[in-house]
C-alpha positions as CSV (number, residue, x, y, z in Angstrom):
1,X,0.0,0.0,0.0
2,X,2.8,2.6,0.7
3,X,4.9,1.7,-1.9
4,X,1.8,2.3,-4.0
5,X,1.2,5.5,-2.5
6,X,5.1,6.8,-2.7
7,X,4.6,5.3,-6.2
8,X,1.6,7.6,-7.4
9,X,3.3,10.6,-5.2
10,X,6.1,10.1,-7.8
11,X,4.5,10.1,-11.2
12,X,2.7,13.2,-10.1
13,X,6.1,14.5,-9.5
14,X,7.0,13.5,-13.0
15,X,4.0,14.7,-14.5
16,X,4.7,18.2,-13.1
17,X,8.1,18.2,-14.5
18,X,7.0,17.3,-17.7
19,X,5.3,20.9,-18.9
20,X,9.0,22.4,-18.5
21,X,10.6,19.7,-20.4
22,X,8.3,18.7,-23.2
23,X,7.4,22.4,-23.7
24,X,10.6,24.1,-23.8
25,X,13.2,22.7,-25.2
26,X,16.3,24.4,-26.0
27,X,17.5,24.7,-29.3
28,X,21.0,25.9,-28.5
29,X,23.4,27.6,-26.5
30,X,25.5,30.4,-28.2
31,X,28.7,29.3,-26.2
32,X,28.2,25.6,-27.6
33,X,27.6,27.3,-31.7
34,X,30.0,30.2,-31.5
35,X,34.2,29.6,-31.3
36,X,36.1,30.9,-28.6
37,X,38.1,33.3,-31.1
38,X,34.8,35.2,-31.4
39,X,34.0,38.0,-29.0
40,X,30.3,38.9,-28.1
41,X,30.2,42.6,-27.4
42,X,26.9,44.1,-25.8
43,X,24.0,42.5,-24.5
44,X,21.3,39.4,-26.9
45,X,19.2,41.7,-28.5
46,X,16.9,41.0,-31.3
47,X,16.5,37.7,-33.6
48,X,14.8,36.7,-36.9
49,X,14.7,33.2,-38.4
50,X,15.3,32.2,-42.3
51,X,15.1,29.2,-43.9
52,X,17.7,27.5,-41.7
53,X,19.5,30.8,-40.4
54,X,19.1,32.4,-37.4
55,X,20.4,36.0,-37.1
56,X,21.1,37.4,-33.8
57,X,21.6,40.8,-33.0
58,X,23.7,42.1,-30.2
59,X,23.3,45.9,-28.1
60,X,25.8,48.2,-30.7
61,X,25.5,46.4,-33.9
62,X,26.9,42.8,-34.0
63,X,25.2,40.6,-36.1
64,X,25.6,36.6,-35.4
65,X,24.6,34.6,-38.6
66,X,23.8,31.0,-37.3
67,X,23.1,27.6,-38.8
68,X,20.8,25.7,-37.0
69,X,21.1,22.4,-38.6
70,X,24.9,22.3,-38.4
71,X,24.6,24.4,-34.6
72,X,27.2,26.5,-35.6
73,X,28.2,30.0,-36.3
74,X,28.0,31.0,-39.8
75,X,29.4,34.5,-39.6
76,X,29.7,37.8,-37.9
77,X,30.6,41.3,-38.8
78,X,28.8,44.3,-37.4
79,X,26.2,45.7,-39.1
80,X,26.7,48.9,-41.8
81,X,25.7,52.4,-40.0
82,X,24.2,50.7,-36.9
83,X,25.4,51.1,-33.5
84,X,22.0,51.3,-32.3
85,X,20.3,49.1,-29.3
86,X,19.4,46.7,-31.9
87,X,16.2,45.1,-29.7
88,X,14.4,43.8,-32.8
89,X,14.6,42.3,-36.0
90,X,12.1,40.9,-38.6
91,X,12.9,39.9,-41.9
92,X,11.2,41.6,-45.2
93,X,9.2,40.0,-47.8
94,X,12.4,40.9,-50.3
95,X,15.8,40.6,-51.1
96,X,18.1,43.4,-52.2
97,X,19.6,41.5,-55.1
98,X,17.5,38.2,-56.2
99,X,21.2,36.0,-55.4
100,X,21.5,37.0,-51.8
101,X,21.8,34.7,-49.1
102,X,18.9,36.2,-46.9
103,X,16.3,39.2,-47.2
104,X,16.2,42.6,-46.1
105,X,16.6,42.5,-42.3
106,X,14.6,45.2,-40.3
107,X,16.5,46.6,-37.4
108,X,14.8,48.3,-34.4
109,X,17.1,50.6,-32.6
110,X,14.4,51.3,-30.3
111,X,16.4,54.4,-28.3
112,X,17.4,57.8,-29.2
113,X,16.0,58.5,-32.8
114,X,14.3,54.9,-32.5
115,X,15.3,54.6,-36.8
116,X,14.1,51.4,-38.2
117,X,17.6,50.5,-40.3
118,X,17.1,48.5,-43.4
119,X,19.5,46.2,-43.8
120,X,20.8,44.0,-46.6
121,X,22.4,40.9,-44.7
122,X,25.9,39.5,-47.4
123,X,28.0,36.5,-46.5
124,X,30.7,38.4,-44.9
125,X,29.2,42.1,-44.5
126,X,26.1,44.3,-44.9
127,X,24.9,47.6,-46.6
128,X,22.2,49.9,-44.7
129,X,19.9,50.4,-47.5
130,X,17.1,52.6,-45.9
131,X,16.4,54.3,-42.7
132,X,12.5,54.7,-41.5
133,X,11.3,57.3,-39.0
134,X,7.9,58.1,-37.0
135,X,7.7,61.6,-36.6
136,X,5.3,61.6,-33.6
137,X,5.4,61.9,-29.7
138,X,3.2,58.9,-29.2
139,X,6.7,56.9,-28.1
140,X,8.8,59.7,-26.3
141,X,11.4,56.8,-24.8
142,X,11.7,53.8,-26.8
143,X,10.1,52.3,-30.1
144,X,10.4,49.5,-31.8
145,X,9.9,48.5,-35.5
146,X,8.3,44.4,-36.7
147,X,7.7,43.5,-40.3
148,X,4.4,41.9,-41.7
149,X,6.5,40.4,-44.6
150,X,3.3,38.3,-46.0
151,X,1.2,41.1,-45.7
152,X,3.4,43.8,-46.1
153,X,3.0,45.7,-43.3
154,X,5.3,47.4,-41.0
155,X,4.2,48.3,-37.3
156,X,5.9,50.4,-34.5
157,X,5.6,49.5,-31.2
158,X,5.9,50.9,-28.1
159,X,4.2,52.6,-24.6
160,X,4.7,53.3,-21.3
161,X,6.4,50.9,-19.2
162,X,4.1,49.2,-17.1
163,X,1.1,51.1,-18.7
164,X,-0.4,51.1,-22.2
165,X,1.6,49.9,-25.0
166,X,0.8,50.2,-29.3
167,X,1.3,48.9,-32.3
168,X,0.6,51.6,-35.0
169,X,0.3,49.7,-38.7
170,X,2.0,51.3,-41.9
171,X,2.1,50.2,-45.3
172,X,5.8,48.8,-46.1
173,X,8.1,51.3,-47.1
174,X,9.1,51.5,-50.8
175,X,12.9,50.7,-51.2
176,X,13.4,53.9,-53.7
177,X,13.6,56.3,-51.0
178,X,16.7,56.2,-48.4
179,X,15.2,58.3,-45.7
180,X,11.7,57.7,-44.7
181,X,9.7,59.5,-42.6
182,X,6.2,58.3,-41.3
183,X,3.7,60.5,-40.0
184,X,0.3,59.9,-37.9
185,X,-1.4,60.9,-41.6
186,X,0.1,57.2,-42.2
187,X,-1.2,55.4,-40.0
188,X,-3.5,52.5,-41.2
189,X,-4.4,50.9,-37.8
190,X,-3.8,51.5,-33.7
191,X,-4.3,48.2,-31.7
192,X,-3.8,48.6,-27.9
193,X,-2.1,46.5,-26.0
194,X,-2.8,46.1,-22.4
195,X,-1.3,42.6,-21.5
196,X,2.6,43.7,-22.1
197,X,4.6,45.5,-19.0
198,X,8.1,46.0,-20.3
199,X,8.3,45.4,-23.9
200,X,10.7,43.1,-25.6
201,X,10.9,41.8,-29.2
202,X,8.0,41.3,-31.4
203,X,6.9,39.2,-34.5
204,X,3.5,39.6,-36.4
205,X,2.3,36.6,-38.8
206,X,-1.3,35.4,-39.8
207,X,-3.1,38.2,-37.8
208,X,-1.8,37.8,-34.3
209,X,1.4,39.5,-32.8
210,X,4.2,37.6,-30.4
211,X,5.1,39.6,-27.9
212,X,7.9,38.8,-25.2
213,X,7.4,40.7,-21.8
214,X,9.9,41.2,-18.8
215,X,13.1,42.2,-18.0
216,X,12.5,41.0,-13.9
217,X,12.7,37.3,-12.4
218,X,9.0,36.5,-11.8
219,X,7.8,38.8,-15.1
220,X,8.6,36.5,-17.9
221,X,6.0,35.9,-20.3
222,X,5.1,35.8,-23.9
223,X,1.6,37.4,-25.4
224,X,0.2,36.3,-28.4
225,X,-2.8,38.8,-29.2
226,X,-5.4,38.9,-32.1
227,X,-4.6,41.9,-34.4
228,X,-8.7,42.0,-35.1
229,X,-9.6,42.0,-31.9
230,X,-6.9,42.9,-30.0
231,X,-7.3,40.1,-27.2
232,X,-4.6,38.3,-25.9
233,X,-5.6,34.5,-26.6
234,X,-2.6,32.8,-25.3
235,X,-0.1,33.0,-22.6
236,X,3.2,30.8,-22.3
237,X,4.8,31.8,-18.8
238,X,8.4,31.5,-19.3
239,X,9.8,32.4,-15.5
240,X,10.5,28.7,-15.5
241,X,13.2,29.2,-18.1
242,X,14.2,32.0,-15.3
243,X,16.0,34.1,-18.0
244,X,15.5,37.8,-19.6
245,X,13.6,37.0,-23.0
246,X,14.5,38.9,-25.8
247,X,13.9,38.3,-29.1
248,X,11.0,36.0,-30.8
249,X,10.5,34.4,-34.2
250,X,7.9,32.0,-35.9
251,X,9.5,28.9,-38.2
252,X,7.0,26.2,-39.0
253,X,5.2,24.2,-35.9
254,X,7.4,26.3,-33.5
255,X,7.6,29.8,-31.8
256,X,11.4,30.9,-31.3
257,X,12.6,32.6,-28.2
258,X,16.0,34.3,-27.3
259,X,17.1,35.0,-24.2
260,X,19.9,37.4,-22.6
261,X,22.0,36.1,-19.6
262,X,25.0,37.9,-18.0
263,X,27.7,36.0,-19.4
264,X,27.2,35.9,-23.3
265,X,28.0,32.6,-24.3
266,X,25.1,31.3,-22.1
267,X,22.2,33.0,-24.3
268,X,19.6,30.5,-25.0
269,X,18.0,30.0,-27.7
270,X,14.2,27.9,-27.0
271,X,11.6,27.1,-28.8
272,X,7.6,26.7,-28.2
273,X,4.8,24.8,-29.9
274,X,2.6,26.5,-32.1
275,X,-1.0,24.9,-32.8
276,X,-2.4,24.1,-35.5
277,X,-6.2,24.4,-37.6
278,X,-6.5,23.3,-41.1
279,X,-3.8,25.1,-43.1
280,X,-3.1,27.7,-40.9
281,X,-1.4,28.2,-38.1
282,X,-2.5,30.0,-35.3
283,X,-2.0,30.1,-31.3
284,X,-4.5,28.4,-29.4
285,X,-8.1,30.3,-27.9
């Protein structure tokens, strides 16, 4: 009878273990990918998936080019006329020339003139082909910039820490114009978002934005809200991960997640399950 008993007590153990483990699982750690001969200067910023590249981007303009397959580092060089905060990235529907490796990258540098820099990503360097501005006074501190590449669609995103946060929808840039600046007259849509405390990264696909929250142990999450309606329908808490999450990116069944530690070579990259209905994929109600 007790050895029943201390037998049930430990699959309910297990089964309580098993949300962290089947639900999080870590696709790599930049110390294992990246060689020792590399220095990683500033803190993880943003990160944006392709094909079978990740890109991430560091606080001051390095940019990591990795292979996830092989789990190694592909290249690095710091990106052309960017020495910004770098906090997000999203990758563009296009590509510069039709033979590059990647598409344009958009780079949030979130502080100071909060410029989205548009970036063509090369195999061993990069070109800043555009620069996008908000002229407005909605985000006095910080703002970020995220790419609708299938819909073509760029937001900015921002608020007030701990208050109400935006994202303000724009039709995508043309390419002929190097300096572009956006104006409230632009503005195609204003969702609110009230589930978000310190804003993170972002990605928007299919209708519904990712959004990572936090930068305190205890107030990790990521939001996934309804563009229509602007209700969060999902919630993954990742304070069991314990870590500062940064950056956030969508590849097939699977949500992306970076995360910024104090010693560099420990960011962590995981990864989260994304649900599925017919064809499309969406985040569950």
């Amino acid at each position: 009878m007790f050895k029943r008993a201390y037998f049930l007590v430990f699959l309910f153990c297990l089964a309580l273990s098993r949300p962290l483990m089947g639900q999080y699982p870590v696709v790599g750690r930049l110390g294992n990918w990246v060689p020792d001969t590399v220095t990683l200067r500033g803190s993880l910023q943003g990160l944006a998936l392709h094909g079978r590249n990740a890109v991430l981007l560091r606080h001051g303009g390095q940019c990591l080019v990795l292979d996830m397959h092989k789990r190694k580092m592909v290249v690095t060089y710091p990106l052309a006329g960017n020495t910004s905060h770098c906090n997000n990235a999203s990758f563009g529907p296009v590509r510069y020339e039709k033979d590059d490796p990647l598409p344009l990258l958009y780079v949030s540098g979130c502080y100071g003139d909060k410029a989205c820099y548009v970036t063509r990503l090369m195999c061993d360097s990069s070109l800043l082909v555009q620069r996008i501005f908000y002229d407005s006074d909605c985000f006095p501190i910080a703002q970020d910039w995220c790419v609708d590449a299938e819909g073509r669609y760029l937001y900015a995103y921002g608020g007030k820490r701990g208050g109400m946060m935006y994202l303000k929808k724009f039709a995508l840039p043309e390419l002929s114009v190097a300096e572009v600046h956006l104006t409230d007259n632009n503005v195609l849509q204003t969702i609110p978002i009230t589930c978000v405390n310190v804003a993170q990264g972002s990605k928007i696909k299919n209708g519904y934005a990712y959004l990572p929250d936090g930068d305190s142990p205890g107030n990790y999450w990521l939001h996934i809200v309804d563009l229509t309606t602007g209700r969060e329908v999902r919630t993954i808490d990742l304070n069991p991960i314990g870590l500062e999450p940064e950056g956030v990116d969508l590849l097939g069944r699977w949500i992306y997640v970076s995360f910024n530690t104090p010693n560099p070579k420990d960011n962590t990259i995981y990864r989260f399950r994304r649900k599925r209905k017919g064809n499309a994929q969406i985040p569950p109600p």
